[in-house]
TILUM-705621 format. One record per residue: residue number from 1; y, x, z negated of N, C-alpha, C, O in turn. Coordinates in nm, 4 decimals, padded with zeros to 6 digits. Layout:
! residues N
+-----+----------+----------+----------+----------+----------+----------+----------+----------+----------+----------+----------+----------+
| num |     n.c2 |     n.c1 |     n.c3 |    ca.c2 |    ca.c1 |    ca.c3 |     c.c2 |     c.c1 |     c.c3 |     o.c2 |     o.c1 |     o.c3 |
+-----+----------+----------+----------+----------+----------+----------+----------+----------+----------+----------+----------+----------+
| NUM |        Y |        X |        Z |        Y |        X |        Z |        Y |        X |        Z |        Y |        X |        Z |
...
+-----+----------+----------+----------+----------+----------+----------+----------+----------+----------+----------+----------+----------+
***
This chain:
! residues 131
+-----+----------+----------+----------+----------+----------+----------+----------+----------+----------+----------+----------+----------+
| num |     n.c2 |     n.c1 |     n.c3 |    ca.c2 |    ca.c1 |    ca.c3 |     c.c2 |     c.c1 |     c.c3 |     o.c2 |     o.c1 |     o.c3 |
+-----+----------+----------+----------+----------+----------+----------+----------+----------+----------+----------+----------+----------+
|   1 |  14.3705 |  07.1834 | -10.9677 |  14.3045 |  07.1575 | -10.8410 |  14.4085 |  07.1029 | -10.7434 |  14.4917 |  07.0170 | -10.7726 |
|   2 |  14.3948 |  07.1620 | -10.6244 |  14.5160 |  07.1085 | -10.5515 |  14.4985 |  07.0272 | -10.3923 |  14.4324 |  07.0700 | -10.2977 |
|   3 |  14.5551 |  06.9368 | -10.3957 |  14.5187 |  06.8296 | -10.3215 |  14.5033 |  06.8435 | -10.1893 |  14.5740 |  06.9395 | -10.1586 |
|   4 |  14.4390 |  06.7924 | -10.0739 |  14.4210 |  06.8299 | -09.9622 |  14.5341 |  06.7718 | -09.8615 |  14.5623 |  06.6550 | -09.8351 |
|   5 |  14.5848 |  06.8843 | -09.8181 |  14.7028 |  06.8507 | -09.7319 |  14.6698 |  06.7677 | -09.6383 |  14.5529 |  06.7696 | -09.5999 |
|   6 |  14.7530 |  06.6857 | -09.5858 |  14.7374 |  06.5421 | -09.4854 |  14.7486 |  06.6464 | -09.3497 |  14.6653 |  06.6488 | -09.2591 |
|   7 |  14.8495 |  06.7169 | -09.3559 |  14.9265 |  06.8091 | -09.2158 |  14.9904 |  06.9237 | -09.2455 |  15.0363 |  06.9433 | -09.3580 |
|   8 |  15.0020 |  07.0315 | -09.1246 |  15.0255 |  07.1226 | -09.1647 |  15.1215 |  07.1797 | -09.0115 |  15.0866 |  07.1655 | -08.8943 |
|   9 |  15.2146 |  07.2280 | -09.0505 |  15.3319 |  07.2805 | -08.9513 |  15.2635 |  07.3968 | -08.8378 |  15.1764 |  07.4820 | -08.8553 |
|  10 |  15.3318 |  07.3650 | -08.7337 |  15.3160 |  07.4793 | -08.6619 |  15.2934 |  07.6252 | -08.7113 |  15.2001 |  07.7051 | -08.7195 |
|  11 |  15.4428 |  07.6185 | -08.7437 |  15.5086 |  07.7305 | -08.8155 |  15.3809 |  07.8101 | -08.9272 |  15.3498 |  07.9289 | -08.9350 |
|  12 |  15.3291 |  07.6922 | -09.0019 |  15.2564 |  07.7069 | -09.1289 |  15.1178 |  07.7752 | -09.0801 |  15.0463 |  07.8541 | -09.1419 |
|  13 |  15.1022 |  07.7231 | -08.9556 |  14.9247 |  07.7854 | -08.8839 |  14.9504 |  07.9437 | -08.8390 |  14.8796 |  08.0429 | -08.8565 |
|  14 |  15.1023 |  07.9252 | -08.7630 |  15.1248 |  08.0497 | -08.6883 |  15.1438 |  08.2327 | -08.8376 |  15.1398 |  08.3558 | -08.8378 |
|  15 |  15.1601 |  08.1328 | -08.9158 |  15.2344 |  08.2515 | -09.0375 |  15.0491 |  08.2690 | -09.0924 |  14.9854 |  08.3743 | -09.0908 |
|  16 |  14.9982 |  08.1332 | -09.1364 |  14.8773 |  08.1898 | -09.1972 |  14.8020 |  08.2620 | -09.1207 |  14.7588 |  08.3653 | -09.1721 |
|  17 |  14.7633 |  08.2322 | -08.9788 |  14.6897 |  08.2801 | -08.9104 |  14.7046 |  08.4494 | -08.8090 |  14.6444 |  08.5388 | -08.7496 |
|  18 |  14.8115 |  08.4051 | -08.8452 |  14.8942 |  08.5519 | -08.7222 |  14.9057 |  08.5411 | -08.5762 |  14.9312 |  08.6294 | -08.4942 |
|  19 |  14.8775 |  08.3916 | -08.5558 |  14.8964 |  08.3857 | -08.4131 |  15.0480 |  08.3470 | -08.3749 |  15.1306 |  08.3158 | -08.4606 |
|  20 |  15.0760 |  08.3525 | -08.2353 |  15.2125 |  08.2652 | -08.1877 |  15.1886 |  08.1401 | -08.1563 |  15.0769 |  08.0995 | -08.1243 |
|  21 |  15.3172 |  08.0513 | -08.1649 |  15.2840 |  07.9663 | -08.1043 |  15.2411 |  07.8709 | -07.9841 |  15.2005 |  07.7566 | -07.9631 |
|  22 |  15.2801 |  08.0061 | -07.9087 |  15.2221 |  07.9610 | -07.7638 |  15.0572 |  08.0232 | -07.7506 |  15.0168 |  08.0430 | -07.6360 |
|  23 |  14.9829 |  08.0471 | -07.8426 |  14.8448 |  08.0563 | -07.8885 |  14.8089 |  07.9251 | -07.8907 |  14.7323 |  07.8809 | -07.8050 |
|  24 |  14.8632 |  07.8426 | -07.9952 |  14.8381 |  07.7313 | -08.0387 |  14.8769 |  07.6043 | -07.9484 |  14.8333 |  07.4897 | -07.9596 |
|  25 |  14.9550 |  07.6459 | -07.8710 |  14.9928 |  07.5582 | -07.7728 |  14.8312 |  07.5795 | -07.6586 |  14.7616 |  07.4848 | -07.6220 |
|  26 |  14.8189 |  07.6519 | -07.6412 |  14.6792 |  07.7216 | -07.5163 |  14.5737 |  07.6609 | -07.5722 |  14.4830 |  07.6102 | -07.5061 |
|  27 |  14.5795 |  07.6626 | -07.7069 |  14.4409 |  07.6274 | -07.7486 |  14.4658 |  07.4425 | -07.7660 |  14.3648 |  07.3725 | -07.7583 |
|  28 |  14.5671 |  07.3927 | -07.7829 |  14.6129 |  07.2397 | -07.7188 |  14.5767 |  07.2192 | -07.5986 |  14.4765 |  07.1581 | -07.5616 |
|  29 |  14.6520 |  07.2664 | -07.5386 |  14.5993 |  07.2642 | -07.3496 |  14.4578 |  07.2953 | -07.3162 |  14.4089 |  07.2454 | -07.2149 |
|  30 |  14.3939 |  07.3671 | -07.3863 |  14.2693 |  07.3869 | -07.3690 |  14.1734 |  07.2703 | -07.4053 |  14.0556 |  07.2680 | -07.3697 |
|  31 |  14.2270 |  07.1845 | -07.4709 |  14.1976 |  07.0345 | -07.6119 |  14.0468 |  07.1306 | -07.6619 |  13.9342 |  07.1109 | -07.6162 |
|  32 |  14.0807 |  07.2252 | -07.7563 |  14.0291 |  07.2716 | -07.8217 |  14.0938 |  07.2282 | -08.0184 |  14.0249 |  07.2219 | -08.1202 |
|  33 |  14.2220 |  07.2104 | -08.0044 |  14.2690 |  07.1808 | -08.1321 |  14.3131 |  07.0606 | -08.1021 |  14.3232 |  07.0614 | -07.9794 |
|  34 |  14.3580 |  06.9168 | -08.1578 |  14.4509 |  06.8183 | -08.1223 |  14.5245 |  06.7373 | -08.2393 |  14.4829 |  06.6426 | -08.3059 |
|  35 |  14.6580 |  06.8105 | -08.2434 |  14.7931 |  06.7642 | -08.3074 |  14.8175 |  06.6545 | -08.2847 |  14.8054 |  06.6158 | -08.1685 |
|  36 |  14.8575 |  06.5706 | -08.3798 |  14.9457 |  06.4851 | -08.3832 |  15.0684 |  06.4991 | -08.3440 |  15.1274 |  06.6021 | -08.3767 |
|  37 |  15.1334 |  06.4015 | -08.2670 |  15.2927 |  06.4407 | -08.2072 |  15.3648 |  06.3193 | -08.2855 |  15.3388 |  06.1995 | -08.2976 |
|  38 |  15.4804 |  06.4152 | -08.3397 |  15.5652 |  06.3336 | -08.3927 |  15.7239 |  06.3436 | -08.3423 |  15.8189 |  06.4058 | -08.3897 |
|  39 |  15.7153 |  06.2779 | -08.2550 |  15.8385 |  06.3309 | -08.1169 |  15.7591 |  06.4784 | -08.0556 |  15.6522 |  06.5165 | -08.0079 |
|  40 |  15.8709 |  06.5190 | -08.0878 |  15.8499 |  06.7288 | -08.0270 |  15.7673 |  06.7605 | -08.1141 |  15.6936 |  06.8552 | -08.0864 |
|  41 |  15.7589 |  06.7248 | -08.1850 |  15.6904 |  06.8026 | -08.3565 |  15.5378 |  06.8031 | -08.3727 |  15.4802 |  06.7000 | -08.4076 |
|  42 |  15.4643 |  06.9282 | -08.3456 |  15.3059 |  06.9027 | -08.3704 |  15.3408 |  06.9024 | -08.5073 |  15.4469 |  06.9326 | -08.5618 |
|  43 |  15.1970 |  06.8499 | -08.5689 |  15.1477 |  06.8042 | -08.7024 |  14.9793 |  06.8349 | -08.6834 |  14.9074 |  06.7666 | -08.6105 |
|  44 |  14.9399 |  06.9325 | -08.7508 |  14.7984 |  06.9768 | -08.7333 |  14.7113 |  06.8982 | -08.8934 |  14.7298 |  06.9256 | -09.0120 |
|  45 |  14.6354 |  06.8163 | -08.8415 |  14.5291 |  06.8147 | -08.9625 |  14.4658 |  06.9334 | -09.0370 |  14.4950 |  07.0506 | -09.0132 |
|  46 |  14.3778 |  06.8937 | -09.1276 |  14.3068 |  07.0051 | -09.2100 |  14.2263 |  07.0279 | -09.0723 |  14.2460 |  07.1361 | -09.0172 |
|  47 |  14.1376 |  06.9373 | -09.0112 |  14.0565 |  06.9429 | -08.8893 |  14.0676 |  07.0527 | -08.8262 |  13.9911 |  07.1484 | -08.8385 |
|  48 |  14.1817 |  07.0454 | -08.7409 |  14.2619 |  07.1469 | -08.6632 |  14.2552 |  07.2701 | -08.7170 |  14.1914 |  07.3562 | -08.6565 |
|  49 |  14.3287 |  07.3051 | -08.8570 |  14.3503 |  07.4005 | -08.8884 |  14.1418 |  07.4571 | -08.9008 |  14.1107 |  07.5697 | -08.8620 |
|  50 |  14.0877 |  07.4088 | -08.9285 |  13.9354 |  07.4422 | -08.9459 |  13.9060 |  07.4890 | -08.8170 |  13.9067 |  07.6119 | -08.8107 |
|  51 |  13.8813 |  07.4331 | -08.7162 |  13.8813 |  07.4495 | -08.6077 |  13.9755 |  07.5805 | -08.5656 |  13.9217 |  07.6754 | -08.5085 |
|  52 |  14.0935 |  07.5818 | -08.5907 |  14.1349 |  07.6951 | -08.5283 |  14.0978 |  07.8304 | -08.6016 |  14.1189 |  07.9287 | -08.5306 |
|  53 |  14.0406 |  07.8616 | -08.7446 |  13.9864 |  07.9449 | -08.8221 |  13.8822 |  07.9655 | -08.6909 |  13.8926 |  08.0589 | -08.6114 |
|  54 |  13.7643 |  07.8441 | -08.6833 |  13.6428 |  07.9469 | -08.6047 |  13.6893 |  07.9676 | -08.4366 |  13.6568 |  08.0562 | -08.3575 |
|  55 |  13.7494 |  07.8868 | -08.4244 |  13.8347 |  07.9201 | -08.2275 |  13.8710 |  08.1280 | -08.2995 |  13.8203 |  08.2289 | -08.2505 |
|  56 |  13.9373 |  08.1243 | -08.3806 |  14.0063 |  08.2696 | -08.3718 |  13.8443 |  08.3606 | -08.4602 |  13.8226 |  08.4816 | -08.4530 |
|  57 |  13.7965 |  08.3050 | -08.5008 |  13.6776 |  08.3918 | -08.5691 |  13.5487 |  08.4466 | -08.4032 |  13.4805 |  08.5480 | -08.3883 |
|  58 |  13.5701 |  08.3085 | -08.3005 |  13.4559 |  08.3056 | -08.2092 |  13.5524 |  08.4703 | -08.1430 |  13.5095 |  08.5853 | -08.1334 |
|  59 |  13.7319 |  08.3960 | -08.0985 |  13.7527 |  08.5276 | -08.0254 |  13.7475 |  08.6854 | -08.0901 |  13.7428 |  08.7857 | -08.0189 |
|  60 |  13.7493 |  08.6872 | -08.2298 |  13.7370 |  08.8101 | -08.2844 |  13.5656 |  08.8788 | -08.2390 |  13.5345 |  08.9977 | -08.2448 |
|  61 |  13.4717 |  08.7585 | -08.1932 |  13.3341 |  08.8126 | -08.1782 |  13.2936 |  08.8672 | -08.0524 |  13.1926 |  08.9245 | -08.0117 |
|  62 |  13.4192 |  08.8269 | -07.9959 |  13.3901 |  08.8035 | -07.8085 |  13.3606 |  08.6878 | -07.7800 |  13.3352 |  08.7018 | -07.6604 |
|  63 |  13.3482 |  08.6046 | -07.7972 |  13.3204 |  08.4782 | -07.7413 |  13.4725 |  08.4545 | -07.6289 |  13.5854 |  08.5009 | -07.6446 |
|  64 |  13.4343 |  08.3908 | -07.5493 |  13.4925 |  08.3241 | -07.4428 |  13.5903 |  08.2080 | -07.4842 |  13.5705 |  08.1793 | -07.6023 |
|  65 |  13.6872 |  08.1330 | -07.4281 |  13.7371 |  08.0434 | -07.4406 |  13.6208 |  07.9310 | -07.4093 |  13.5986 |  07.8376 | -07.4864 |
|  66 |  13.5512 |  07.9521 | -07.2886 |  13.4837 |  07.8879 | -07.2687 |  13.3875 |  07.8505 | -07.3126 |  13.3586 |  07.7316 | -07.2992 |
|  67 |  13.2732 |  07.9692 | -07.4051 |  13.2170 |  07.9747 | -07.4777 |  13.2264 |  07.9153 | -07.6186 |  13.1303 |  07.8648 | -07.6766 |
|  68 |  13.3537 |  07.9257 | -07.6702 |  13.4003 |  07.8986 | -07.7832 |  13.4136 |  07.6904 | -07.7614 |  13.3712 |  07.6165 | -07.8503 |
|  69 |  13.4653 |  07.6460 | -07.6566 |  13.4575 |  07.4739 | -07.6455 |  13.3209 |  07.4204 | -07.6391 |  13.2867 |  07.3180 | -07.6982 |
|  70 |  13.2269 |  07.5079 | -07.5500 |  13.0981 |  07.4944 | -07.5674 |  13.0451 |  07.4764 | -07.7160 |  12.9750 |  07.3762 | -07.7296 |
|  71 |  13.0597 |  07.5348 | -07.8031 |  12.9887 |  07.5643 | -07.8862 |  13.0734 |  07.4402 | -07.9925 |  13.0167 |  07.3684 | -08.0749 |
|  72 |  13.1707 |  07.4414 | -07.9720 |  13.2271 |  07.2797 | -08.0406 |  13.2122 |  07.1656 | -08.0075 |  13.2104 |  07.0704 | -08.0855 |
|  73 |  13.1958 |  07.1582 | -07.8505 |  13.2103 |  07.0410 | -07.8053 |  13.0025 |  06.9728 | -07.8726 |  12.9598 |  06.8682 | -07.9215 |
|  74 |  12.9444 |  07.0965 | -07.8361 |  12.7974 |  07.0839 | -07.9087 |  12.7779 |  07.0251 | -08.0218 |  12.6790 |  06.9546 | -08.0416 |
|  75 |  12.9004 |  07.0541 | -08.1397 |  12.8667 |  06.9615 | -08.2662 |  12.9511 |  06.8339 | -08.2965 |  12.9620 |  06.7833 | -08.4081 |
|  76 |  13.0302 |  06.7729 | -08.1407 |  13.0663 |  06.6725 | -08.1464 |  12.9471 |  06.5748 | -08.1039 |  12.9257 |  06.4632 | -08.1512 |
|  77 |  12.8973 |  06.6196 | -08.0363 |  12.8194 |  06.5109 | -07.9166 |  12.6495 |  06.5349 | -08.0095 |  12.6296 |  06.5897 | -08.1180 |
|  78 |  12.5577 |  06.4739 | -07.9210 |  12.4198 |  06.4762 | -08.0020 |  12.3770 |  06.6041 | -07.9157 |  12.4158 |  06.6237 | -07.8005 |
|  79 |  12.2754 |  06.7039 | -08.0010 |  12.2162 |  06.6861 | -08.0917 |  12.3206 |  06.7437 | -08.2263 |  12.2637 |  06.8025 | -08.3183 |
|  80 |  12.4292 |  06.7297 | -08.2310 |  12.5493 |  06.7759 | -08.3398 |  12.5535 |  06.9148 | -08.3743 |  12.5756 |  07.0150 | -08.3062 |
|  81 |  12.5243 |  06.8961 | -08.5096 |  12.5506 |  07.0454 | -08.5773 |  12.4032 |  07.1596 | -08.5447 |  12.4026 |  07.2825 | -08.5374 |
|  82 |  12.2877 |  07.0600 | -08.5301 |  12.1629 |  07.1085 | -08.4641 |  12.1177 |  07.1789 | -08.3873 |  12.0318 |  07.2671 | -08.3877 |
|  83 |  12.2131 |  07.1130 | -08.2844 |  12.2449 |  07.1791 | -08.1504 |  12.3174 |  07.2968 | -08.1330 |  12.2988 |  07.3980 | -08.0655 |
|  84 |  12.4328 |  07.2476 | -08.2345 |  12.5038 |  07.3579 | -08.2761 |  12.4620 |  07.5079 | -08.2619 |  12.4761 |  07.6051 | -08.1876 |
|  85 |  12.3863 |  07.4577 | -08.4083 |  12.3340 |  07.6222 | -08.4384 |  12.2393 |  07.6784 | -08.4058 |  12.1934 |  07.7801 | -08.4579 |
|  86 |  12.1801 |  07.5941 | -08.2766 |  12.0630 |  07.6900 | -08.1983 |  12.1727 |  07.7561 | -08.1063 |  12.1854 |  07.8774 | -08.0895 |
|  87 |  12.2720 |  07.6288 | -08.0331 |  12.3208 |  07.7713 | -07.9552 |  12.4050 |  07.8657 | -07.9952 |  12.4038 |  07.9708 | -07.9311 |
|  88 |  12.4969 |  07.8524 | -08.1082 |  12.5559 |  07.9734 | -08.1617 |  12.4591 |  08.0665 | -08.1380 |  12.4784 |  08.1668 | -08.0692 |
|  89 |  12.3003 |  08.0239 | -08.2202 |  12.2176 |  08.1639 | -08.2110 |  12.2433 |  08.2088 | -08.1046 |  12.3276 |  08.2980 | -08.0941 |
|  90 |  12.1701 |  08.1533 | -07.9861 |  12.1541 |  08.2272 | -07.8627 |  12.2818 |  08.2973 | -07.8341 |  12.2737 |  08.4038 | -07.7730 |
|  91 |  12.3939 |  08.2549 | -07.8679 |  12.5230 |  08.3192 | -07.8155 |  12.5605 |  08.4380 | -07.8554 |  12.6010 |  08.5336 | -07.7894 |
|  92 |  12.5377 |  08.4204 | -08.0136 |  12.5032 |  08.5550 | -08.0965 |  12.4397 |  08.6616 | -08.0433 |  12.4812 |  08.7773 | -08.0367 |
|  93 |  12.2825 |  08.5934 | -07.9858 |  12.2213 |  08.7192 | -07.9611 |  12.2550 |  08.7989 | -07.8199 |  12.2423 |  08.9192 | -07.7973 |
|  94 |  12.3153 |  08.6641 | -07.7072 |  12.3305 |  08.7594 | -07.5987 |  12.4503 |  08.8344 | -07.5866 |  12.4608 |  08.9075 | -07.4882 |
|  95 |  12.5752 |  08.8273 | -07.6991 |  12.6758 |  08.9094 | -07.7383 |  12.6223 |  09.0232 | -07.8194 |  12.6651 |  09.1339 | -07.7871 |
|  96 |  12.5173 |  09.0164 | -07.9411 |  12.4911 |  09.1384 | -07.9470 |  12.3950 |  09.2195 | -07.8180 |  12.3692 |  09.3393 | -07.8301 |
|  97 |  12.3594 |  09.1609 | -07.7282 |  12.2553 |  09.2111 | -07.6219 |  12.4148 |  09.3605 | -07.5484 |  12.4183 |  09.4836 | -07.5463 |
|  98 |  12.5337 |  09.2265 | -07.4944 |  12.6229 |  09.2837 | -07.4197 |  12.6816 |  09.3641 | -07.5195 |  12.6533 |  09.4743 | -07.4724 |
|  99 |  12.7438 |  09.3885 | -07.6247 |  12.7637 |  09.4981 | -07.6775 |  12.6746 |  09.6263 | -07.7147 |  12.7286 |  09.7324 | -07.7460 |
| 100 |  12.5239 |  09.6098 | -07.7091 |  12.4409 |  09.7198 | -07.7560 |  12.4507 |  09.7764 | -07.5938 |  12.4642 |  09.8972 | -07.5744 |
| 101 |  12.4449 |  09.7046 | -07.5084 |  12.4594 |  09.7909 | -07.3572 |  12.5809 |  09.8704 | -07.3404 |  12.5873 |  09.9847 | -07.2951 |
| 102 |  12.7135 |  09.7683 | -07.3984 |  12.8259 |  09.8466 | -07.4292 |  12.8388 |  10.0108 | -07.4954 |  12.9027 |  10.1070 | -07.4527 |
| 103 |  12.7558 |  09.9980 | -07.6090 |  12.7159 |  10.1220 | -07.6412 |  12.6520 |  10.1974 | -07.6032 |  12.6628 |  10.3170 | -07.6301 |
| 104 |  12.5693 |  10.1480 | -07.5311 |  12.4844 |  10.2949 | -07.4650 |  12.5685 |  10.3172 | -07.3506 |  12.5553 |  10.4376 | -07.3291 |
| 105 |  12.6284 |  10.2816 | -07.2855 |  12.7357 |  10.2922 | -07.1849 |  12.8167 |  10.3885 | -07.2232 |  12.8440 |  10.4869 | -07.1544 |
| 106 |  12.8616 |  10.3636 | -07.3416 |  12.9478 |  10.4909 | -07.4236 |  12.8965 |  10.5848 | -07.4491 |  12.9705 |  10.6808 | -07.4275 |
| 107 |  12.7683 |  10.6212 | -07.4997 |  12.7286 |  10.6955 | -07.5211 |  12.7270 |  10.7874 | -07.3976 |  12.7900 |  10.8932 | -07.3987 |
| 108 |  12.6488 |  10.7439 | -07.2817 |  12.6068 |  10.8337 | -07.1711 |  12.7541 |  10.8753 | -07.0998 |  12.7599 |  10.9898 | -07.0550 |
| 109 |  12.8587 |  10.8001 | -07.0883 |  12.9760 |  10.8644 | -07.0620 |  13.0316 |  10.9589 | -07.1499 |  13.0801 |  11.0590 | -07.0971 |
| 110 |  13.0359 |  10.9476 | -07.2968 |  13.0582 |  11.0783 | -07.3153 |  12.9939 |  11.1929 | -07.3471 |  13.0531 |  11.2917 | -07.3907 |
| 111 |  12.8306 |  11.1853 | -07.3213 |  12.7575 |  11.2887 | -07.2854 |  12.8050 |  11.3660 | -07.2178 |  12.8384 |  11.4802 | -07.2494 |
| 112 |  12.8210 |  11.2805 | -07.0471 |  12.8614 |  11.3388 | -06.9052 |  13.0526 |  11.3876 | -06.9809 |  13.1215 |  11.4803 | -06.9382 |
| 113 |  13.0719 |  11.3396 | -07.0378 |  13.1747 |  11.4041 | -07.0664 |  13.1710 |  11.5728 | -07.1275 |  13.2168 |  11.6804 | -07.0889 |
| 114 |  13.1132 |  11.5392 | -07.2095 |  13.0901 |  11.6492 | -07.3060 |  13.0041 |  11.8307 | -07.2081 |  13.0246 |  11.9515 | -07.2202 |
| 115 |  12.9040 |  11.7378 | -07.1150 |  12.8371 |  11.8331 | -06.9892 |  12.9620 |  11.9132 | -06.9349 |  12.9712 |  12.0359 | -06.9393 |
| 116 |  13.0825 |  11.8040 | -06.8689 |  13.1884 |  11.8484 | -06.8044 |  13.2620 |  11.9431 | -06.8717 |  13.2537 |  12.0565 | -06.8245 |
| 117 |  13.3226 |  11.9306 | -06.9562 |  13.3765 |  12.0133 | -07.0929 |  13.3159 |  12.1770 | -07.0782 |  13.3801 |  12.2771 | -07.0468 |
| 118 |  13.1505 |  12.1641 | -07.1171 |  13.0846 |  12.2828 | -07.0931 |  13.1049 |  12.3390 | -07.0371 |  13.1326 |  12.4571 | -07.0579 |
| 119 |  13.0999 |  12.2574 | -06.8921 |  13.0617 |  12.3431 | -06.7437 |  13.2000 |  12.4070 | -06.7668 |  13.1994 |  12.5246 | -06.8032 |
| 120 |  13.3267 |  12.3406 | -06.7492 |  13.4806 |  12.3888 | -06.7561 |  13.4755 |  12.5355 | -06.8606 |  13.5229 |  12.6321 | -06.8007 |
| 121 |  13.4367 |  12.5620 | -06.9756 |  13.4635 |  12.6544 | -07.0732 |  13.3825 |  12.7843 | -07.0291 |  13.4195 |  12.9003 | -07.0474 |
| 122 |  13.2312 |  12.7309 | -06.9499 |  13.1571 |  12.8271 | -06.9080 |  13.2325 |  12.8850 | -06.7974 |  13.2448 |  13.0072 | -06.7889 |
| 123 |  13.2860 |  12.8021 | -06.7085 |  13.3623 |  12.8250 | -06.5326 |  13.4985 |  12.9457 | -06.6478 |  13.5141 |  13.0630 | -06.6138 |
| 124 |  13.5496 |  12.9079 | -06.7289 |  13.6785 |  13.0099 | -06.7899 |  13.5958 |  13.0863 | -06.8510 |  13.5240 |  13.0847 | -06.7510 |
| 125 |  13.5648 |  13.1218 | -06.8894 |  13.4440 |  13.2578 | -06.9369 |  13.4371 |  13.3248 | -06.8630 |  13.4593 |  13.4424 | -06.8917 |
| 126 |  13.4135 |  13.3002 | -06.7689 |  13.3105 |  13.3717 | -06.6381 |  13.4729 |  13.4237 | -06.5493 |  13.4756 |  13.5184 | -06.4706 |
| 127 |  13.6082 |  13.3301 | -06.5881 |  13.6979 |  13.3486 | -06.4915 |  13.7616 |  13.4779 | -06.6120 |  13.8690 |  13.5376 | -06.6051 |
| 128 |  13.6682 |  13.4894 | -06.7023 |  13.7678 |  13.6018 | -06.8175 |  13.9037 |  13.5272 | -06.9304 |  13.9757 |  13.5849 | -07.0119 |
| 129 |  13.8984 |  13.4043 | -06.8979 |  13.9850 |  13.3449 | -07.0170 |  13.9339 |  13.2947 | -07.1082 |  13.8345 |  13.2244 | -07.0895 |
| 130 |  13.9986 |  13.3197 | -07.2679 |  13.9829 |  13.2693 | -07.3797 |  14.0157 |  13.0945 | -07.3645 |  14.1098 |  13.0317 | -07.3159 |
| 131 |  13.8847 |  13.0536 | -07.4336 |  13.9939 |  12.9306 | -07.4653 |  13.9665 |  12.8868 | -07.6205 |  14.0331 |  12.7971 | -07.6720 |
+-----+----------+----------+----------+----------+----------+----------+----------+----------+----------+----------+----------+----------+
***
């Protein structure tokens, strides 16, 4: 069983995670993560590193920067984790709302695509070329 690290390197977040470090710096400036400074030297808790798992899980969903402090700063303050996870829900659902529009968006463009295509193969037919 192996013991829970006190801190963890820049270097060590940027390699596990795949981000750069000027990611991790943004998401500092943002005080979405907060390092310990040891001179120049961040020093990230387990905290941090937790935190930056769902910061990079919210942006893989679409969530917002903004969205994403919202939804943390919610399980610092009252009503906590409660609060939390009503509004994740809602956030959830109005991201799947904006992506299902996303898709039908796609869809009807490449309908009208596919119409255009036609019309073009019918217009060379009619002009006597193979295509």
């Amino acid at each position: 069983m192996s013991a829970i690290r006190e801190y963890y390197s820049i270097t060590e977040l940027t390699r596990e995670f795949g981000v750069s470090t000027r990611t991790l710096r943004f998401y500092e400036d943002e005080g979405l993560i907060h390092p310990v400074r040891r001179g120049r030297t961040r020093l990230f808790r387990p905290s941090d590193r937790h935190l930056l798992k769902q910061i990079l899980r919210g942006k893989r969903l679409g969530f917002s920067i903004s969205e994403i402090q919202e939804i943390i700063q919610m399980y610092k303050a009252p009503p906590g984790e409660l609060g939390q996870i009503h509004l994740m829900m809602k956030r959830v659902e109005e991201k799947r709302g904006e992506l299902r529009q996303k898709r039908r968006d796609i869809e009807e463009t490449l309908a009208e695509l596919d119409q255009v295509e036609e019309g073009c193969i019918e217009r060379l037919a009619e002009l006597g070329v193979n295509t």
